[in-house]
Backbone as ProteinMPNN parsed JSONL, in Angstrom:
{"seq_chain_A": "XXXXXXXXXXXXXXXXXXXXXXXXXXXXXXXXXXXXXXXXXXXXXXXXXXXXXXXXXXXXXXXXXXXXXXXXXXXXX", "coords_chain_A": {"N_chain_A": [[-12.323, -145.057, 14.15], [-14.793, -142.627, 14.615], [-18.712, -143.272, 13.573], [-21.204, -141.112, 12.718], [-24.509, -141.931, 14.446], [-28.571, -141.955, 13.601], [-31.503, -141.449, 14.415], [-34.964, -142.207, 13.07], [-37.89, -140.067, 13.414], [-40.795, -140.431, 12.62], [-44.205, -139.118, 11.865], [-46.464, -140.84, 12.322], [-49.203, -140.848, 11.557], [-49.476, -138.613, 9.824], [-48.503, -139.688, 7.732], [-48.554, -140.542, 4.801], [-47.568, -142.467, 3.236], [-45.955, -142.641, 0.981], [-43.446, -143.398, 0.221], [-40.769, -142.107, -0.96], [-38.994, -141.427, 1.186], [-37.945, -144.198, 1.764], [-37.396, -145.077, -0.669], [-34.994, -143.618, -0.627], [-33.266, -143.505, 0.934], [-30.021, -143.835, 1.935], [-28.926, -146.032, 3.766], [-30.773, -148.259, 3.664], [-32.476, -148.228, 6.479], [-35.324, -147.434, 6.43], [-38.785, -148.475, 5.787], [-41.899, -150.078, 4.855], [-44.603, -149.835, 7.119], [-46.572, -152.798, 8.464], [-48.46, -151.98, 9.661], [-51.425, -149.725, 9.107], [-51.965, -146.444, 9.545], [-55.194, -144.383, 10.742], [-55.736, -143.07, 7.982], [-55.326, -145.399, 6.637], [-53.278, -145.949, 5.342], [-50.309, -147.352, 4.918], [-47.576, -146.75, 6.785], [-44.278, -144.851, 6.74], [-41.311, -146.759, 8.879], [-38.973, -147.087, 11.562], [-36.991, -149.473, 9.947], [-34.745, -151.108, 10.755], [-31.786, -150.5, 12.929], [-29.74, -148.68, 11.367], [-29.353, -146.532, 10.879], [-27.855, -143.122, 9.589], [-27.96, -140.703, 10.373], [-28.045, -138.718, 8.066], [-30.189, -137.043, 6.955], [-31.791, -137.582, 4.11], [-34.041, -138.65, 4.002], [-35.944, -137.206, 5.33], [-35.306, -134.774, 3.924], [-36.865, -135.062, 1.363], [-39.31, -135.659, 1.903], [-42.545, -134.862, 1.365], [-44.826, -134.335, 2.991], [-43.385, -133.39, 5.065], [-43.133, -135.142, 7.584], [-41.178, -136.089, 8.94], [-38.853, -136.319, 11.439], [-35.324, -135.862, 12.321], [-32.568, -137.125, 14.063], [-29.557, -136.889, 15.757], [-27.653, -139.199, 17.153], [-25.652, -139.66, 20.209], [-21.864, -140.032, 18.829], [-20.803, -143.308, 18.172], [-18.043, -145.568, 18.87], [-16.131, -147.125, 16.381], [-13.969, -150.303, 15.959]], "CA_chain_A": [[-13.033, -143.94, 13.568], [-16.553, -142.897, 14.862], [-19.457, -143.399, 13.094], [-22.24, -140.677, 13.286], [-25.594, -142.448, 14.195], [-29.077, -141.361, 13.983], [-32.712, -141.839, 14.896], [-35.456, -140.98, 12.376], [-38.98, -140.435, 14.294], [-42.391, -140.37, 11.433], [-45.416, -139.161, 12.218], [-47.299, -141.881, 11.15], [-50.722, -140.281, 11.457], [-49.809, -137.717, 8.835], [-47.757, -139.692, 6.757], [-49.702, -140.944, 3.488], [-46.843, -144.163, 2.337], [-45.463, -142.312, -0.394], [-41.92, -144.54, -0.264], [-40.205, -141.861, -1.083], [-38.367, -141.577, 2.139], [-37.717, -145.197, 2.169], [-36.35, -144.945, -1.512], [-33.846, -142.357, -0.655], [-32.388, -143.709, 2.056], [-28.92, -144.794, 1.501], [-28.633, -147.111, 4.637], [-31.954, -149.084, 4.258], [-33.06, -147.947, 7.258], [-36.581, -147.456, 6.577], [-39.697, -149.757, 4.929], [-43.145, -149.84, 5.198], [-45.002, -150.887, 8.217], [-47.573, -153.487, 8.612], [-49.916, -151.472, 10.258], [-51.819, -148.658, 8.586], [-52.603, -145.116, 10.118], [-56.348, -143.695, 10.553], [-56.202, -142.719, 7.127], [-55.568, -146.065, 5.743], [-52.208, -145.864, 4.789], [-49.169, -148.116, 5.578], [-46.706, -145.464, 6.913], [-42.592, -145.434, 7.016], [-41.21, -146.711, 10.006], [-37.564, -147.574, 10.626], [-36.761, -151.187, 10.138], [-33.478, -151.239, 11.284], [-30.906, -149.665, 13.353], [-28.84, -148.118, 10.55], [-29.289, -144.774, 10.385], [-26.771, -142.416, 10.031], [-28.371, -139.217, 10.313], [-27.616, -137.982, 6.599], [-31.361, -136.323, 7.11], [-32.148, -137.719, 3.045], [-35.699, -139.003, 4.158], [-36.55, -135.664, 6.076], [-35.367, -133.689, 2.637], [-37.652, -136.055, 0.421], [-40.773, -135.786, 2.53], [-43.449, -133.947, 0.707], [-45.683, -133.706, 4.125], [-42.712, -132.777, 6.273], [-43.448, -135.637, 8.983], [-39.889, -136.687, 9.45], [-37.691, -135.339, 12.122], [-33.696, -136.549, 12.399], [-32.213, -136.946, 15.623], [-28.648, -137.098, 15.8], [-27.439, -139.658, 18.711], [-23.783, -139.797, 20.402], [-20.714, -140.923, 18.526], [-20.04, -144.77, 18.708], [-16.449, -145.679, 18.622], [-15.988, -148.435, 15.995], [-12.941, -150.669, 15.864]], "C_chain_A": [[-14.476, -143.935, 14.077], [-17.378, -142.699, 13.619], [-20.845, -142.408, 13.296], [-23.563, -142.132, 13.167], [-26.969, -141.694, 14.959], [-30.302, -142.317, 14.316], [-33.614, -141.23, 14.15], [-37.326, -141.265, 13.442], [-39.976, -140.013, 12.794], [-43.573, -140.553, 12.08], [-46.608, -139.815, 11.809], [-48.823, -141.408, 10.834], [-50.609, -139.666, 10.423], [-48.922, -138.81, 7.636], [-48.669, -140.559, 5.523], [-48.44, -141.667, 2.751], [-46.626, -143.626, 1.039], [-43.993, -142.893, -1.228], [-40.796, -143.422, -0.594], [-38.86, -141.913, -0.212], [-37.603, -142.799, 2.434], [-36.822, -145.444, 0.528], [-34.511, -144.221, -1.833], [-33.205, -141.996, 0.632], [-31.193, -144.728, 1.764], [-28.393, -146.135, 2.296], [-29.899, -148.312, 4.525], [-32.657, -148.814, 5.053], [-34.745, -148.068, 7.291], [-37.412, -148.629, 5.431], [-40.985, -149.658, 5.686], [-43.932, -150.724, 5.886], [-45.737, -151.892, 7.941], [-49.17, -152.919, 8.371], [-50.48, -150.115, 9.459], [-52.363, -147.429, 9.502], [-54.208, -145.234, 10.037], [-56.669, -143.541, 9.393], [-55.904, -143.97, 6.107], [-54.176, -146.607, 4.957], [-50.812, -146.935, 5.645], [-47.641, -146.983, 5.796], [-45.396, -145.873, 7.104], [-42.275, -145.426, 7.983], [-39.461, -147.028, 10.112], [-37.828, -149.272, 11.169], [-35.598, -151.834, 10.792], [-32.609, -150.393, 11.852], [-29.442, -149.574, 12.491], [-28.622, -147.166, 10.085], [-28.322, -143.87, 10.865], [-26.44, -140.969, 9.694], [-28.15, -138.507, 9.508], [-28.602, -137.081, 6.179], [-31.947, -136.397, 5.228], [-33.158, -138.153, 3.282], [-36.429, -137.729, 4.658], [-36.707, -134.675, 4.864], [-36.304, -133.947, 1.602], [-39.15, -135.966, 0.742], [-41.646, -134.588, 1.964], [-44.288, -133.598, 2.358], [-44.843, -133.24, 4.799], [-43.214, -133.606, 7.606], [-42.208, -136.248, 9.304], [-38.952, -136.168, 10.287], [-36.37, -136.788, 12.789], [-33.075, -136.501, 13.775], [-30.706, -137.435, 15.32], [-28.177, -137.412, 17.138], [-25.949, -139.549, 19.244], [-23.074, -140.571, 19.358], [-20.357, -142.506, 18.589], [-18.334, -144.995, 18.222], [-16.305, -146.899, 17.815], [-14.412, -149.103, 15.887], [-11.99, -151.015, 17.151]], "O_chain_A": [[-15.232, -144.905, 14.027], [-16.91, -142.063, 12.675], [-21.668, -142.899, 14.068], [-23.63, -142.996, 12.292], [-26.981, -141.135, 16.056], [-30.242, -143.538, 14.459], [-33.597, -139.999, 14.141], [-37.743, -142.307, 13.947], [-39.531, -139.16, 12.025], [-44.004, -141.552, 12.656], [-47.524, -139.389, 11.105], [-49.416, -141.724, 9.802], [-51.554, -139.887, 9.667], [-48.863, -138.315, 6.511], [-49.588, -141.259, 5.947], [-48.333, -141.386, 1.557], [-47.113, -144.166, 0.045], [-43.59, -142.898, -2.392], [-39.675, -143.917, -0.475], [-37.805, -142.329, -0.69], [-36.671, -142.708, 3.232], [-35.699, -145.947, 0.554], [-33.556, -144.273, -2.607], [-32.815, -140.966, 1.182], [-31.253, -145.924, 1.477], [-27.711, -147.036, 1.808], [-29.892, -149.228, 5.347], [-33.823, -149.031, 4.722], [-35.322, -148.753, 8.136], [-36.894, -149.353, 4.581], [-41.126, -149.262, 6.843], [-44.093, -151.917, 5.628], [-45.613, -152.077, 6.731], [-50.185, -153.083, 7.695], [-49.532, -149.368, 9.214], [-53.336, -147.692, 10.208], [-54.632, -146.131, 9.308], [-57.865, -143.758, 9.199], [-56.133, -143.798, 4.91], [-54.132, -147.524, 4.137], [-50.624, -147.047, 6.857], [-46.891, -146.616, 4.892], [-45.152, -146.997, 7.543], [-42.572, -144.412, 8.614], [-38.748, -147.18, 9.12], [-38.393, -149.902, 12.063], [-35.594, -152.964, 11.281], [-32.567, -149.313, 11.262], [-28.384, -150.14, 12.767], [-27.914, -146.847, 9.13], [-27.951, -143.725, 12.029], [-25.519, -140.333, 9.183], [-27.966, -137.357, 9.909], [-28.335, -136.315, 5.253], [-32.521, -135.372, 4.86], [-33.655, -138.084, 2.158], [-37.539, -137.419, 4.226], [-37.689, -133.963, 4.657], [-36.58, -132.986, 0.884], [-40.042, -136.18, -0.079], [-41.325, -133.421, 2.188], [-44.22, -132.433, 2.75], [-45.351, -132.356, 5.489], [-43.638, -132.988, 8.583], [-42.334, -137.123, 10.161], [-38.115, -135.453, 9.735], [-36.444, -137.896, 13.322], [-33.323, -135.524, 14.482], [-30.626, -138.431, 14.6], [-28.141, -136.62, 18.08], [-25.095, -139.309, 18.391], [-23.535, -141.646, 18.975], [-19.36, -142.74, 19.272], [-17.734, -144.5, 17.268], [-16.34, -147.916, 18.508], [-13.556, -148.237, 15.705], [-10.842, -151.423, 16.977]]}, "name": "protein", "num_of_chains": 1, "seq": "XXXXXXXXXXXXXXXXXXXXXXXXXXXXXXXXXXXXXXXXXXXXXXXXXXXXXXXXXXXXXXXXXXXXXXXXXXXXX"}
């Protein structure tokens, strides 16, 4: 059975570490960086390759800095 998988990209400059995105992600995928933006802020980055393009961090985002990328098919099994 394939598995969709995605890619989430965050504009970290605009993003102001609100967690939501990282709460309301059903794979884990995301968590909050190290490093802080310009404005001070520790922004969501992904942590792991587990995303599976369900676009629930993109819908959650109050600034709108999240865009979903949906990658090829992998074949599991």
């Amino acid at each position: 059975m394939a598995r969709q998988k995605g890619m989430v990209v965050i504009d970290t400059e605009n993003c102001k570490g609100c967690g939501l995105c990282i709460a309301n992600c059903p794979t884990n995928t995301l968590g909050f960086s190290k490093e802080i933006n310009s404005s001070g802020f520790h922004y969501s980055e992904m942590k792991q390759d587990t995303c599976t393009a369900c676009q629930s961090c993109a819908m959650v985002c109050p600034d709108v800095v999240i865009t979903v990328y949906r990658m090829k098919k992998e074949k599991t099994g």
